[in-house]
DRENZAVEX-559287 format. One record per residue: x, y, z of N, C-alpha, C, O, CB in turn. Coordinates in steps of 0.1 Angstrom, whole numbers, padded with zeros to 4 digits, always signed. Glycine has a CB too. Layout:
<nodes>
XYZXYZXYZXYZXYZ...
</nodes>
This chain:
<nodes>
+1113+0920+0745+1100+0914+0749+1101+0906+0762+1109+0897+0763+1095+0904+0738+1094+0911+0773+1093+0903+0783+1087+0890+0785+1075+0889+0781+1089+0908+0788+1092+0877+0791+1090+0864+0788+1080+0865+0802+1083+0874+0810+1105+0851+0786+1073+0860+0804+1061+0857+0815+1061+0845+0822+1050+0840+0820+1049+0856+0809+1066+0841+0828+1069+0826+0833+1059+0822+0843+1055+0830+0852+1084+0826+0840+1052+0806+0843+1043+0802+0848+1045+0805+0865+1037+0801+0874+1041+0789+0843+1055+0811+0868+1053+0813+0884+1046+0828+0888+1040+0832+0898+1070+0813+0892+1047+0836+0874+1043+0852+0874+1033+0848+0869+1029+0859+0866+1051+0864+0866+1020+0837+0865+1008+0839+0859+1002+0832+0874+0992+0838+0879+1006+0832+0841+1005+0823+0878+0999+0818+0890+0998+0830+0900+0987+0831+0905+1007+0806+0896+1006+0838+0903+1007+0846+0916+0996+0858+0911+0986+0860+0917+1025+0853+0919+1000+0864+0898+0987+0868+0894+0974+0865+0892+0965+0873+0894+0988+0870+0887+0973+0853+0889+0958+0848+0890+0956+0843+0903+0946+0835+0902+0956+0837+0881+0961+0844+0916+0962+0839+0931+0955+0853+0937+0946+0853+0945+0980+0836+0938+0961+0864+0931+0959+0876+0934+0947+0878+0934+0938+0878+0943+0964+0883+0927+0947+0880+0921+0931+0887+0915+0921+0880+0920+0912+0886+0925+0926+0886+0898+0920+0861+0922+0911+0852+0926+0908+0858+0941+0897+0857+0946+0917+0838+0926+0918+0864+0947+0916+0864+0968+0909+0880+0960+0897+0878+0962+0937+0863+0986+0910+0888+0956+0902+0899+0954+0889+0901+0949+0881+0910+0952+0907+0905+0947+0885+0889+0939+0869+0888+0936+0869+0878+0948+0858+0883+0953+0863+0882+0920+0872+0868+0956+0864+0864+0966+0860+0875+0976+0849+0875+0982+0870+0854+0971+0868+0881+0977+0868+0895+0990+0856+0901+0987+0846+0903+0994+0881+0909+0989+0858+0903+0975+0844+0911+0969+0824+0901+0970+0813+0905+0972+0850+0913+0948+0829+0890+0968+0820+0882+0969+0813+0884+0983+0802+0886+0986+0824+0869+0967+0824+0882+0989+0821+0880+1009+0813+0894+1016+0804+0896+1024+0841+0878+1021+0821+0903+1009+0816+0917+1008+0796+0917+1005+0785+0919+1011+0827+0926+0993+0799+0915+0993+0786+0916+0987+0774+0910+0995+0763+0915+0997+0788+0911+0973+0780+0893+0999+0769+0887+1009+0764+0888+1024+0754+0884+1030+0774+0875+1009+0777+0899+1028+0778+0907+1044+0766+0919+1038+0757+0924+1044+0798+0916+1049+0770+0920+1026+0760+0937+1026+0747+0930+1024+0740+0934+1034+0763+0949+1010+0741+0922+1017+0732+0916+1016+0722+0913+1026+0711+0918+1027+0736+0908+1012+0730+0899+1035+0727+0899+1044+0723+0907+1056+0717+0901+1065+0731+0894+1045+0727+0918+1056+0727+0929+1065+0715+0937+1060+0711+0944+1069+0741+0938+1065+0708+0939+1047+0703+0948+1047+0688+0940+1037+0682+0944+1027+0714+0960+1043+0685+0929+1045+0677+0916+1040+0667+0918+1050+0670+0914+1061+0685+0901+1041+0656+0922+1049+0643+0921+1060+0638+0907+1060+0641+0898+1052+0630+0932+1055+0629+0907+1068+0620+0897+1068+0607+0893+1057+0600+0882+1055+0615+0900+1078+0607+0906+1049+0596+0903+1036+0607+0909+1021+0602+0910+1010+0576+0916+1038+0621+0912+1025+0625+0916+1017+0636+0910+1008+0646+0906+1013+0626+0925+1021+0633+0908+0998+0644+0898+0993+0658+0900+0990+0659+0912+0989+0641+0892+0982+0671+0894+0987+0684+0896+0988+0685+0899+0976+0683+0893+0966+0691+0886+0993+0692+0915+0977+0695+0920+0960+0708+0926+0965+0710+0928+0977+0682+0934+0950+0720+0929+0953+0731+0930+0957+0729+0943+0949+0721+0944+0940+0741+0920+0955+0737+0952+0952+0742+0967+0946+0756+0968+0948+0763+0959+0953+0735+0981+0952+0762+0982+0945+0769+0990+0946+0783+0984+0934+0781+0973+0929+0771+0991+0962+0796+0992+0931+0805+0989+0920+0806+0978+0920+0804+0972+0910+0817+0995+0920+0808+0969+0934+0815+0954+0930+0802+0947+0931+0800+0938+0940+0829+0947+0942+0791+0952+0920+0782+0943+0917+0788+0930+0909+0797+0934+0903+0771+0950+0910+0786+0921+0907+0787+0911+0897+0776+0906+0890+0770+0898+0898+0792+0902+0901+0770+0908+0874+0761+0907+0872+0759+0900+0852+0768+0899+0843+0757+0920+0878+0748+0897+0850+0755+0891+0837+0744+0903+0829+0733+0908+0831+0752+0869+0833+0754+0904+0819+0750+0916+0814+0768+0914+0801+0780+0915+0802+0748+0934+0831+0757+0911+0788+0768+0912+0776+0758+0912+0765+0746+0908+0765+0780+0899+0775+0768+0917+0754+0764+0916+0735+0772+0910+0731+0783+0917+0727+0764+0928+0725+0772+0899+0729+0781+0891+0724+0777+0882+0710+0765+0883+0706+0785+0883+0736+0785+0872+0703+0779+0863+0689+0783+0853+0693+0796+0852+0694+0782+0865+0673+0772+0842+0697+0772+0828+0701+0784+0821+0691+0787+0827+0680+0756+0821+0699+0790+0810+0693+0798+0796+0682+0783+0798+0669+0788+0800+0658+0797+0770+0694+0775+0799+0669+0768+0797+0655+0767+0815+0647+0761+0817+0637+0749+0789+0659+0774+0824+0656+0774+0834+0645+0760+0846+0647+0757+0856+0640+0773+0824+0630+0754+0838+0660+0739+0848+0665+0746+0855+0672+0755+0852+0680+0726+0841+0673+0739+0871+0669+0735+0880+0681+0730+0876+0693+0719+0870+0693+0727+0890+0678+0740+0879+0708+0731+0872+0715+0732+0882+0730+0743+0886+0730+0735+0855+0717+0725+0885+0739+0723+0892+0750+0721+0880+0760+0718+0868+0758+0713+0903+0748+0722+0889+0775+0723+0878+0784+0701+0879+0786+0695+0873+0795+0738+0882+0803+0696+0886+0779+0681+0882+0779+0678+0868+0766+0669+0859+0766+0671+0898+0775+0684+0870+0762+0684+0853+0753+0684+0841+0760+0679+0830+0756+0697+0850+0745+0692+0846+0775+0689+0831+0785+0683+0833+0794+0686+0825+0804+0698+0823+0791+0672+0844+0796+0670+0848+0809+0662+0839+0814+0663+0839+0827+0664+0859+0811+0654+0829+0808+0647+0819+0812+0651+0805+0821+0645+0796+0827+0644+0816+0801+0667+0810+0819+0675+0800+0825+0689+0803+0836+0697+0811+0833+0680+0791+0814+0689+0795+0849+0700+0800+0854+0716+0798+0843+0717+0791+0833+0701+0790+0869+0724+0806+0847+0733+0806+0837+0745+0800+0845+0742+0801+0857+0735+0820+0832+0756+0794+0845+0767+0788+0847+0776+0792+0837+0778+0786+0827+0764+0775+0847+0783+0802+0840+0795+0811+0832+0810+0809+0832+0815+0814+0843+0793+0823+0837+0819+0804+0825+0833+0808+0828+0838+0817+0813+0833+0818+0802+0844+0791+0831+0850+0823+0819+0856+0829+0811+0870+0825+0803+0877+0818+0811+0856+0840+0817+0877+0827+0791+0891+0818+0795+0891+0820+0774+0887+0829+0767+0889+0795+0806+0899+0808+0771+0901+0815+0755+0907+0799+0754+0911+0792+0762+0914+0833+0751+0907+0798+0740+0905+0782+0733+0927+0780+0734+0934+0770+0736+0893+0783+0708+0930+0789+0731+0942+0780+0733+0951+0779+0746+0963+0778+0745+0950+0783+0722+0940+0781+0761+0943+0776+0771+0954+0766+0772+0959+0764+0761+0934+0772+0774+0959+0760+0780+0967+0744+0780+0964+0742+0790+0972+0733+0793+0983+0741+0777+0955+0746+0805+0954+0740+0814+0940+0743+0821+0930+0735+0822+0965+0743+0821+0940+0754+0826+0924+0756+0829+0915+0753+0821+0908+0743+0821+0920+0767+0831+0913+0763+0811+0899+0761+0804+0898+0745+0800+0889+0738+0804+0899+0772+0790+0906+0742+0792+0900+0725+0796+0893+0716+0804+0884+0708+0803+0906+0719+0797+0906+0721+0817+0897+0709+0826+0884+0719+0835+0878+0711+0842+0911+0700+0839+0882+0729+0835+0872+0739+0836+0858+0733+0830+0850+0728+0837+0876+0750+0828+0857+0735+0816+0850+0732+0807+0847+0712+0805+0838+0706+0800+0857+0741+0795+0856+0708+0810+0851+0691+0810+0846+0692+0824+0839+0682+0827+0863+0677+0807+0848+0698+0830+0842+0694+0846+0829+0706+0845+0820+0707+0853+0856+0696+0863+0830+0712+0838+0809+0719+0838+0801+0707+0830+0790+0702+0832+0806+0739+0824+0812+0703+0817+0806+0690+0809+0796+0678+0818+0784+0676+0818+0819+0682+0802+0806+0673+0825+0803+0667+0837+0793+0668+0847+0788+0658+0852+0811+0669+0843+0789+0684+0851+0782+0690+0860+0767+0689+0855+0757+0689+0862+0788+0704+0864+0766+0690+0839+0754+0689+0831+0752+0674+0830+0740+0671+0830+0755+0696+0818+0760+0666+0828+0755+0651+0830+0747+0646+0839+0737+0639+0837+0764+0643+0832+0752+0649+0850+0751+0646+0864+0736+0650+0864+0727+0642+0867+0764+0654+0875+0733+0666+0862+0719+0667+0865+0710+0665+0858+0699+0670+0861+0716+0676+0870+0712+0657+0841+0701+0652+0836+0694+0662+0830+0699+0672+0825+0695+0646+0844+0678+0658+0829+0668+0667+0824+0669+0675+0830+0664+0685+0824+0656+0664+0823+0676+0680+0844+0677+0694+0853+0683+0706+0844+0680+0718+0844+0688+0692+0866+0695+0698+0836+0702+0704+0827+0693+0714+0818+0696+0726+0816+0710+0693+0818+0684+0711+0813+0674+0721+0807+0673+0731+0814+0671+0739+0806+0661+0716+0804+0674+0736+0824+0670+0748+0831+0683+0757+0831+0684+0769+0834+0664+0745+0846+0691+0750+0828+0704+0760+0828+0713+0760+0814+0713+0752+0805+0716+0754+0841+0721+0773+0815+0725+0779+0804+0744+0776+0804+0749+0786+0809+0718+0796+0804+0750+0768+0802+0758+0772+0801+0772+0779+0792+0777+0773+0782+0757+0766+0806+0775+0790+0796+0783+0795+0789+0801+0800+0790+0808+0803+0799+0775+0803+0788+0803+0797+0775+0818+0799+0779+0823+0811+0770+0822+0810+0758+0829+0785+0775+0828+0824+0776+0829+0833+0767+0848+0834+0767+0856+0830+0775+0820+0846+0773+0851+0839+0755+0867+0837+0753+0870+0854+0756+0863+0864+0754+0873+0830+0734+0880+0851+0762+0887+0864+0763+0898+0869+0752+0903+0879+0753+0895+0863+0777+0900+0864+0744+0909+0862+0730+0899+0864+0721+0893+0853+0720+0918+0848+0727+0893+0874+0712+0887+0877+0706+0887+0875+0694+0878+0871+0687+0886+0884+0709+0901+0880+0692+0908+0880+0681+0914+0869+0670+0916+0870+0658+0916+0885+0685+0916+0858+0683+0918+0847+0675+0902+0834+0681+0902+0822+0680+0937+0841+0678+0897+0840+0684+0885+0830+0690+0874+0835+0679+0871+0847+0681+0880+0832+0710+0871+0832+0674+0861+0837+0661+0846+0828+0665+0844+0820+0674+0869+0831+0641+0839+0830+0658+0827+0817+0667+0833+0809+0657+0837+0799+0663+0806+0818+0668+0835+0807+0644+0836+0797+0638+0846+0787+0647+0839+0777+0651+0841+0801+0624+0860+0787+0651+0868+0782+0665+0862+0780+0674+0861+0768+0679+0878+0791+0671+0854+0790+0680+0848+0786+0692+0837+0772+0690+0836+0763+0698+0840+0799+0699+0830+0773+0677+0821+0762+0674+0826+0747+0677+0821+0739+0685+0817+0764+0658+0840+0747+0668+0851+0734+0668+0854+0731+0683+0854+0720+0688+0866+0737+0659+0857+0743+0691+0862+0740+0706+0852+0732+0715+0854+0720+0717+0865+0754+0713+0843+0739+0720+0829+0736+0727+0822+0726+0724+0812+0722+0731+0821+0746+0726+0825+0720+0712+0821+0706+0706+0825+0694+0712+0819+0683+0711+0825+0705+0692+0835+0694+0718+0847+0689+0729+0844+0684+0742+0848+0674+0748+0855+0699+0732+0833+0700+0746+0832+0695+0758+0818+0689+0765+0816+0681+0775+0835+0705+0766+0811+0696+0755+0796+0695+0755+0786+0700+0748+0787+0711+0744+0792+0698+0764+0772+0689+0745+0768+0696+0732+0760+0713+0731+0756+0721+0723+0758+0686+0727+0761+0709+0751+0750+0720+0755+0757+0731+0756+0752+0740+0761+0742+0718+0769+0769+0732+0752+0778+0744+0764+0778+0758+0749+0776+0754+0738+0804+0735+0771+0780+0769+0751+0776+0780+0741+0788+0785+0745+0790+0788+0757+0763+0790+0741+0799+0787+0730+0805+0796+0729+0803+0809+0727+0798+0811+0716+0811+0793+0723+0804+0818+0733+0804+0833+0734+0819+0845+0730+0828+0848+0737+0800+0834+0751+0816+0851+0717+0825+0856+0711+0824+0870+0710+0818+0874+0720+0827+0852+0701+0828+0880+0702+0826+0897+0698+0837+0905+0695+0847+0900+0690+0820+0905+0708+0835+0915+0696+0844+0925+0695+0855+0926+0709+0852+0920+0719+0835+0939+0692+0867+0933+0706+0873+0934+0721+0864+0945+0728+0868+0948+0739+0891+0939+0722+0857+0949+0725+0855+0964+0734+0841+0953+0740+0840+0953+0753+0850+0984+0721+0832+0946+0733+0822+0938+0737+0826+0929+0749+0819+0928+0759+0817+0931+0726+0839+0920+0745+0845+0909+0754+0848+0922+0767+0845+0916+0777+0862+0897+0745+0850+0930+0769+0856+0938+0780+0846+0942+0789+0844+0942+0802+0864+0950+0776+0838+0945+0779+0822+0949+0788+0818+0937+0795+0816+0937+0807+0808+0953+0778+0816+0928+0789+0813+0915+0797+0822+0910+0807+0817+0903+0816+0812+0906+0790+0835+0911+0807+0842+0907+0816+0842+0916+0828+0843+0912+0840+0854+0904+0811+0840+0929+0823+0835+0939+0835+0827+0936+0841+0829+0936+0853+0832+0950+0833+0813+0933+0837+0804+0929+0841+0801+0921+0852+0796+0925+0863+0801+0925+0834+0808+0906+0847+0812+0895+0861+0824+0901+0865+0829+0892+0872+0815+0878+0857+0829+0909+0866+0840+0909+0873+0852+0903+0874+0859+0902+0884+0837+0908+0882+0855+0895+0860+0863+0888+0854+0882+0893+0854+0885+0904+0848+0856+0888+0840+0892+0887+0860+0905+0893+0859+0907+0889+0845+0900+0879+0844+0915+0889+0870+0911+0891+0838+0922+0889+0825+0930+0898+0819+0927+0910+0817+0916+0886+0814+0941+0893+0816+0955+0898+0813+0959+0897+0802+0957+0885+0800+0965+0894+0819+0965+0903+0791+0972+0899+0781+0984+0902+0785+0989+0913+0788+0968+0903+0770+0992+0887+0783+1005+0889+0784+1014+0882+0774+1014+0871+0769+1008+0887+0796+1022+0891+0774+1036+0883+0755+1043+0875+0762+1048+0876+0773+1053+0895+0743+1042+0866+0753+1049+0855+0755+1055+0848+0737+1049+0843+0727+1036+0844+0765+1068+0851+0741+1070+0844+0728+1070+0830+0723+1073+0827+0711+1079+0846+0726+1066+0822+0732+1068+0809+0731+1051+0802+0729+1050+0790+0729+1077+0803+0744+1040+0811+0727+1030+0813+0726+1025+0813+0714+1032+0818+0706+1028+0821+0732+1008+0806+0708+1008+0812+0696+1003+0829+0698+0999+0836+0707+0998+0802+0687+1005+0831+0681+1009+0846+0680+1014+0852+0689+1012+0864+0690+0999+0854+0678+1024+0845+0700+1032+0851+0704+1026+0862+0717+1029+0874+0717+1038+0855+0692+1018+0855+0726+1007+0867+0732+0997+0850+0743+0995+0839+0738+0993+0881+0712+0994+0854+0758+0985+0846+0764+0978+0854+0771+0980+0865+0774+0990+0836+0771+0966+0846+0775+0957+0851+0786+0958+0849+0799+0951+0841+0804+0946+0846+0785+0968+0857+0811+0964+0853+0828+0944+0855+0824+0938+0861+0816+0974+0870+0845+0941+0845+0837+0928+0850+0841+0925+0840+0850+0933+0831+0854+0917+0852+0830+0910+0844+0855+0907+0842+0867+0903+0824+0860+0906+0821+0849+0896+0854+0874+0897+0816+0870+0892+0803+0870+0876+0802+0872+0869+0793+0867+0899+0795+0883+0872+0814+0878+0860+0814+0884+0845+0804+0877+0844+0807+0865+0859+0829+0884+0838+0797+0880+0827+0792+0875+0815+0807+0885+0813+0811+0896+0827+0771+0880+0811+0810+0872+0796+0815+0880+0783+0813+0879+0777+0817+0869+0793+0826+0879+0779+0807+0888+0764+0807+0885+0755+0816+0884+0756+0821+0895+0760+0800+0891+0744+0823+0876+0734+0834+0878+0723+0830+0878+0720+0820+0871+0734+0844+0869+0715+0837+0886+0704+0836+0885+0697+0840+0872+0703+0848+0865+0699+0841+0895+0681+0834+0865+0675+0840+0855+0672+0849+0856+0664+0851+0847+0668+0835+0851+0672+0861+0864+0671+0873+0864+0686+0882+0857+0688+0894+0853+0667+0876+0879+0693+0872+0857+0716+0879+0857+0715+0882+0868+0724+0891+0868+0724+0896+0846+0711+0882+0881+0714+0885+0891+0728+0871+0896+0727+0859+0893+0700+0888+0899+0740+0879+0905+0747+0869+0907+0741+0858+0923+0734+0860+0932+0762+0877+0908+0748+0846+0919+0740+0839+0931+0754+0828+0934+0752+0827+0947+0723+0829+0927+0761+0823+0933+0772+0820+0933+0785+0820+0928+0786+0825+0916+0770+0813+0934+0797+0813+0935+0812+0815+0922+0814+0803+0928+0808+0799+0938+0828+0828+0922+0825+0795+0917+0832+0782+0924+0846+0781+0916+0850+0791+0909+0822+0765+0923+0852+0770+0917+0864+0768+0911+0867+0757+0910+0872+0751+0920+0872+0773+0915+0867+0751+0899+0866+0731+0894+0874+0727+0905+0868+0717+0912+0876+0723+0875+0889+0732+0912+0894+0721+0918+0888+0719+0931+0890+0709+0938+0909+0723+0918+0878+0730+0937+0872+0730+0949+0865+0717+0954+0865+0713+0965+0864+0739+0949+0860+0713+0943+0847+0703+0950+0845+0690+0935+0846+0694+0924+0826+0715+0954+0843+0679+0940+0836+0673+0925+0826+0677+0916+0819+0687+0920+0831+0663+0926+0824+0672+0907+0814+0676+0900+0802+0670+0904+0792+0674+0899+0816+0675+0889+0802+0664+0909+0789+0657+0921+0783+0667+0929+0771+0670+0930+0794+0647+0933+0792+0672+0935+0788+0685+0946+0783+0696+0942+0775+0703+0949+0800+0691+0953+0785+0700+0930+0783+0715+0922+0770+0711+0916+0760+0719+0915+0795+0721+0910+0770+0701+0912+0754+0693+0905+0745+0698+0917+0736+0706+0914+0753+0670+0905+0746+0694+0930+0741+0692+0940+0734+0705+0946+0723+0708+0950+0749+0685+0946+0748+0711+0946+0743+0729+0949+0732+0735+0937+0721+0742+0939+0761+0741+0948+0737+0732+0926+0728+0735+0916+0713+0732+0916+0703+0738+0913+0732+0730+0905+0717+0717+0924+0698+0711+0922+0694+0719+0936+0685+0726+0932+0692+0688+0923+0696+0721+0946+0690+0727+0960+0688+0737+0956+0681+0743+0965+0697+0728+0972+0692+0748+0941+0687+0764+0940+0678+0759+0931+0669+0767+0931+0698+0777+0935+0676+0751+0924+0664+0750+0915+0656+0741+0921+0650+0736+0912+0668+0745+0900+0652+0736+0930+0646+0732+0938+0635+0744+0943+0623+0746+0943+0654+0725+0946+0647+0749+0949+0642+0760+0959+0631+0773+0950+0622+0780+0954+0659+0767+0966+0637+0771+0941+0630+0783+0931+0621+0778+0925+0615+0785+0916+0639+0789+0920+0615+0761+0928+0603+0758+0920+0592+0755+0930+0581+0752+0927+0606+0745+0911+0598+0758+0944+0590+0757+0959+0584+0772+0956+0572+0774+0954+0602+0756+0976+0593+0780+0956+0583+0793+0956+0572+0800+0947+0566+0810+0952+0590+0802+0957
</nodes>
């Protein structure tokens, strides 16, 4: 069994991270480029990023990403027996919903686990309780969790590790995404980038902006 050592999960997740930003920058060059004056900014082609899943919420519901279409979505991906990201990930979105108050109603936030297997919603219910009352655990089948991570464009790895429970961890990406209520994508970030002041802030200037028009 190969042992995985935290210098091989960083370089991997360094990786994959400079490859969905590439893709991001990509996507906003294409955008921008092909954006008229009466026409509005829609993204296409493979490295779409988009929210689009079937998944069963922490309470055990069937749930599609039209269940929140009513609301921008704020997405990460990651699995409950993290020891470093998903924690401080998930307390600093906790955070990001404080900060904007009643704004918080307009947004959805969700945390889907990449560990399927051992993330059940019943776990996910106990986990997400943690960070916030608002925050929705998002669970399923592996073939469901894959589609979705396809979807956003999510890196994740299973890799053995014996020193792990069941002996097995998740590399993955960090990414926070925000979507628009359509699932169209509209931003990415990454907790250590900015405070949680700042991401409040970006949040209220797109919902602002979307209640001007």
């Amino acid at each position: 069994m190969t042992h995985i050592t935290p210098a091989h999960r960083v370089l991997r997740i360094t990786l994959w991270s400079a490859a969905i930003a590439a893709a991001v920058l990509a996507l906003l060059f294409i955008a921008l480029r092909e954006q008229g004056p009466s026409h509005q900014v829609t993204y296409s082609g493979e490295a779409e990023i988009r929210s689009e899943f079937s998944l069963v919420d922490h309470r055990g519901r069937a749930v599609t990403q039209d269940d929140f279409a009513d609301r921008w979505q704020l997405v990460f991906f990651g699995f409950t027996n993290c020891p470093d990201i998903c924690p401080t990930t998930l307390a600093y979105m906790g955070s990001v919903l404080d900060i904007l108050g009643p704004k918080a109603d307009r947004i959805a936030p969700l945390f889907v686990t990449l560990a399927p297997e051992r993330d059940t919603s019943e776990v996910l219910a106990d986990y997400v309780a943690n960070f916030h009352p608002r925050l929705v655990g998002l669970t399923g089948s592996k073939a469901q969790v894959a589609a979705a991570a396809e979807a956003f464009k999510v890196y994740h790895e299973r890799l053995e590790d014996e020193d792990a429970p069941d002996h097995y961890t998740m590399a993955h990406a960090g990414h926070i995404y925000l979507m628009r209520p359509d699932g169209s994508f509209e931003a990415v970030f990454i907790e250590g980038d900015q405070p949680p002041e700042a991401l409040a802030e970006e949040i209220t200037m797109r919902l602002e902006k979307e209640s001007s028009q």
